[in-house]
C-alpha positions as CSV (number, residue, x, y, z in Angstrom):
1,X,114.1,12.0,32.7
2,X,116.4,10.9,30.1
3,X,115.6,7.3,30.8
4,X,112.1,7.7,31.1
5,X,112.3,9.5,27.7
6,X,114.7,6.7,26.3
7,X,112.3,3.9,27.3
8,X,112.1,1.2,24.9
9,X,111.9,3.5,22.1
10,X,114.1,4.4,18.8
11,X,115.0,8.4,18.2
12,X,112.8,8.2,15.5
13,X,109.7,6.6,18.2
14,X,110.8,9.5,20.7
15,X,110.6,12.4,17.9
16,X,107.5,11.4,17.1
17,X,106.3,11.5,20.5
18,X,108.0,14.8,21.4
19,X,105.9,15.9,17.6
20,X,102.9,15.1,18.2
21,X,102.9,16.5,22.3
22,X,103.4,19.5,20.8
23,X,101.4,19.8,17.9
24,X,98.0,18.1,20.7
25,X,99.8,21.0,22.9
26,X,98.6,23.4,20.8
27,X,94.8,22.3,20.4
28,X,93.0,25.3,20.9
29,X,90.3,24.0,23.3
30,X,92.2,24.8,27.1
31,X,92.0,21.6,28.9
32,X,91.8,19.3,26.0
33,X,95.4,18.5,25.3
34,X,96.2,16.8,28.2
35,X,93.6,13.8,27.6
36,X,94.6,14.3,23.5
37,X,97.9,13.6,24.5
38,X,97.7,10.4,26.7
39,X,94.9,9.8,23.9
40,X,97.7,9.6,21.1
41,X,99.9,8.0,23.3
42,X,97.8,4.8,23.7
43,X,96.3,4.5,20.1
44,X,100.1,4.9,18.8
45,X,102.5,3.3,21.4
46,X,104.3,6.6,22.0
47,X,106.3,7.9,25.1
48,X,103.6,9.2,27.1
49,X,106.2,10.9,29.2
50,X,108.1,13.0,25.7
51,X,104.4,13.6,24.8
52,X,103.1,15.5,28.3
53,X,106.4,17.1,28.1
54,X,106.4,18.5,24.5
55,X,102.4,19.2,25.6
56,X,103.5,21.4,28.8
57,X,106.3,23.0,26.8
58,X,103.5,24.1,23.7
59,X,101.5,25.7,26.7
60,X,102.1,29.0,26.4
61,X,102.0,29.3,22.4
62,X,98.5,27.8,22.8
63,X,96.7,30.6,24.0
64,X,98.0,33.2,21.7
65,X,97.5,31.1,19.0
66,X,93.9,30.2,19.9
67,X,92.6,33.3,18.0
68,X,95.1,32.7,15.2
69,X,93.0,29.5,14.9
70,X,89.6,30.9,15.1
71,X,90.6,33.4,12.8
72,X,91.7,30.8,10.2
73,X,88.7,29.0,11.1
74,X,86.5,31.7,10.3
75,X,88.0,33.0,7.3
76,X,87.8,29.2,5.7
77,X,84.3,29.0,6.5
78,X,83.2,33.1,6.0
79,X,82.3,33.2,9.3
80,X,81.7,36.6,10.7
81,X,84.9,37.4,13.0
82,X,83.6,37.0,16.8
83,X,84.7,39.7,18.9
84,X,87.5,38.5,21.3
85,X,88.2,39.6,24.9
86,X,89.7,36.7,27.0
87,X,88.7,38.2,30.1
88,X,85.4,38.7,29.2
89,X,85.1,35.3,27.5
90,X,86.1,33.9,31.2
91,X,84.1,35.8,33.2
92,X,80.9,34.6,30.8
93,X,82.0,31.1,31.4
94,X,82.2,31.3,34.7
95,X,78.8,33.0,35.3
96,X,76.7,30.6,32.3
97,X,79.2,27.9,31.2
98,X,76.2,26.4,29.0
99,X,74.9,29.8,27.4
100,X,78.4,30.4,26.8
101,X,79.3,26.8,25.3
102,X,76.0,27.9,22.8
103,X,77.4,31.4,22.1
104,X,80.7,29.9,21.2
105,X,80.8,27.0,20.6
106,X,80.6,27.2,16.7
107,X,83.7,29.9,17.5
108,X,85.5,27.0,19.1
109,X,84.9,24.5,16.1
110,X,86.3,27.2,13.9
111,X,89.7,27.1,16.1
112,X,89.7,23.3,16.2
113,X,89.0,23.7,12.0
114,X,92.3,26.0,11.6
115,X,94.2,23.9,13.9
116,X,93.6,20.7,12.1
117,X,95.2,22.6,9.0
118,X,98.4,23.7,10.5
119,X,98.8,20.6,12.6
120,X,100.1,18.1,10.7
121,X,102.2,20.7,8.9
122,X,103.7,21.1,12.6
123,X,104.0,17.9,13.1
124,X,106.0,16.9,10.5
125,X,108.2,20.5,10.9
126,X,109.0,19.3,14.4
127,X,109.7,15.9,13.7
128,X,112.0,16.1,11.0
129,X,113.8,18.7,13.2
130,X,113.9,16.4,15.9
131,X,114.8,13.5,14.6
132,X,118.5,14.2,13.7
133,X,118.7,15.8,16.8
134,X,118.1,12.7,18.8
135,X,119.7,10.1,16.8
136,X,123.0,12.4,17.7
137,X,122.1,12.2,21.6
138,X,121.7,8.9,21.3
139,X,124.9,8.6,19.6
140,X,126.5,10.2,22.0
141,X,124.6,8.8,24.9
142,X,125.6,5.0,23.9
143,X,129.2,6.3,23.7
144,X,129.4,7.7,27.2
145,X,127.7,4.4,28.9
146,X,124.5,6.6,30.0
147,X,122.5,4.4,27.6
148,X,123.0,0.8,26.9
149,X,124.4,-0.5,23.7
150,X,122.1,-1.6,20.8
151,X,122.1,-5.4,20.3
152,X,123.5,-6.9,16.9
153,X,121.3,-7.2,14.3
């Protein structure tokens, strides 16, 4: 795993990558991040493998933070708040999937709206946290042989 995430890449590439899986990893439309992920991965030449990771590890924040979203969302726009029962929300899509993309689909642009705020803001949070973190493994990595040397400049 360590090699895979090493691949070709600086600490600074592989923070970014471990960033920005986790910030997509917390889009609040379930089933999105995945192809948001691999996405960002081809239009910015990041680690696709840091990026699913950081994606799988932002999973279970996601859903609580959905409504967090929609709630932001709504309170930008002054959008009545939508009443919100997960379990009833599933059983709805289940039975109508299109009546219930109509019914809530503005709700779901409302989440998308708050994320796109706090995004970035996570982003750059987790990648400036990161990237210290990983220069020092790298460090310490090189030292112990698990990771070739850098060339000379």
């Amino acid at each position: 795993l360590l090699s895979l995430l090493a691949e070709g890449l600086s600490p600074g590439r592989r923070a970014l990558s471990l960033a920005m899986g986790f910030a997509l990893g917390l889009f609040p439309i379930l089933g999105a991040t995945t192809v948001l992920c691999l996405a960002a991965g081809f239009a910015f030449r990041l680690n696709h493998v840091g990026l699913q990771l950081a994606n799988h590890l932002a999973y279970p924040l996601q859903v609580p933070l959905i409504l967090a979203f929609v709630r932001l969302g709504e309170g930008l726009v002054g959008a009545p708040r939508v009443s919100f029962d997960p379990l009833a929300l599933a059983r709805h899509f289940q039975r109508d999937a299109s009546g219930f993309l109509r019914e809530f689909g503005r709700t779901g642009l409302h989440g998308i709206l708050g994320w796109s705020l706090v995004a970035p803001v996570l982003l750059a949070a987790a990648f400036l946290a990161l990237r210290p973190v990983l220069r020092r493994l790298d460090a310490a990595l090189r030292r112990s042989g698990r990771l070739p040397a850098l060339p000379a400049a």
